[in-house]
C-alpha positions as CSV (number, residue, x, y, z in Angstrom):
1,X,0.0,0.0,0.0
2,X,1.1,3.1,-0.7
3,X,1.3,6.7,0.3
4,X,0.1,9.1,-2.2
5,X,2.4,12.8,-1.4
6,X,4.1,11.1,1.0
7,X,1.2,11.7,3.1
8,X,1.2,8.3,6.1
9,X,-2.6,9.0,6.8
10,X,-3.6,8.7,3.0
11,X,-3.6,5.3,1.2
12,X,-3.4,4.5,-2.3
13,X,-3.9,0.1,-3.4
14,X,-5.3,-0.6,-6.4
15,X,-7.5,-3.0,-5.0
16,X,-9.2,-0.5,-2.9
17,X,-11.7,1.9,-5.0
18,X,-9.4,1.8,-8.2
19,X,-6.3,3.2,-6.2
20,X,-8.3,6.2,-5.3
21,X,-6.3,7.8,-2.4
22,X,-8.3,6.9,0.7
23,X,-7.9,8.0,4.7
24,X,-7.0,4.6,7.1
25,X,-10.7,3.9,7.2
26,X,-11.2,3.2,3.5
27,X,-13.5,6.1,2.6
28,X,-12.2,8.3,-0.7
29,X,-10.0,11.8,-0.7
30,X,-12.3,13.0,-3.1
31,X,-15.6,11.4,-1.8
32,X,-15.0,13.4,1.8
33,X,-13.7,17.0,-0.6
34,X,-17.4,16.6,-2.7
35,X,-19.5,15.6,0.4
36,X,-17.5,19.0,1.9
37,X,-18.0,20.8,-1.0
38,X,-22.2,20.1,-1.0
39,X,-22.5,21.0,2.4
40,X,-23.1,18.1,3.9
41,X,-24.0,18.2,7.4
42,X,-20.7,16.3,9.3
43,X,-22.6,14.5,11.7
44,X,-24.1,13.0,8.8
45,X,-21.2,12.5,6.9
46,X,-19.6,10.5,10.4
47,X,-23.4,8.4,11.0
48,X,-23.0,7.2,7.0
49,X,-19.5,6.8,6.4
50,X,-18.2,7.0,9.5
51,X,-15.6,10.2,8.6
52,X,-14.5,11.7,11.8
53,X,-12.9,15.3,11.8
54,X,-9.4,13.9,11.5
55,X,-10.7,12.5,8.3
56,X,-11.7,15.5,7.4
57,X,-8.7,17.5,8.2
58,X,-6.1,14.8,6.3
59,X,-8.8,15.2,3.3
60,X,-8.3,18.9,3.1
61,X,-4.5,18.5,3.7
62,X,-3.6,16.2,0.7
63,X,-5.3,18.6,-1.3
64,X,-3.8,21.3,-0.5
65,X,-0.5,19.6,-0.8
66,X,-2.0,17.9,-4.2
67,X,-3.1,21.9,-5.5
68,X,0.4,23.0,-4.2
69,X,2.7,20.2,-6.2
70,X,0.9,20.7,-9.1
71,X,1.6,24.7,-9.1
72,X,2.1,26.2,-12.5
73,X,1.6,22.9,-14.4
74,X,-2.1,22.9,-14.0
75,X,-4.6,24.7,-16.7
76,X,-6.4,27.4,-15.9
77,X,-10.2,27.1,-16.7
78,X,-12.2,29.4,-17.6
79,X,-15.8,29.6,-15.8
């Protein structure tokens, strides 16, 4: 198992959701960023998928480190 960005609390296996990076419980980086990013209540978010704030917190850090590696290299969109 790996450790995408060097991070130790993010997992990447290819046998787990496609080699999605995931926190130690299972659940997906990006899963955690979109349920964050509609507002979903975190007491909900714990009940269903059992994400706890520490979850939350290493979600937000890989990417911010992800957003921060990729720097200049990444395309800006227009919206």
């Amino acid at each position: 198992m790996e450790h995408p960005l060097g991070m130790p609390d993010v997992y990447a296996d290819p046998d787990i959701h496609g080699g999605q990076p995931v926190v130690e419980s299972g659940v997906p980086i990006y899963l955690i960023l979109d349920m964050l990013a509609q507002g979903f209540p975190r007491d909900e978010m714990r009940d269903d998928y059992d994400v706890t704030e520490e979850h939350i917190r290493v979600a937000l850090r890989f990417a911010a480190e992800y957003v921060k590696r990729a720097g200049s290299s990444v395309e800006h969109a227009h919206v």
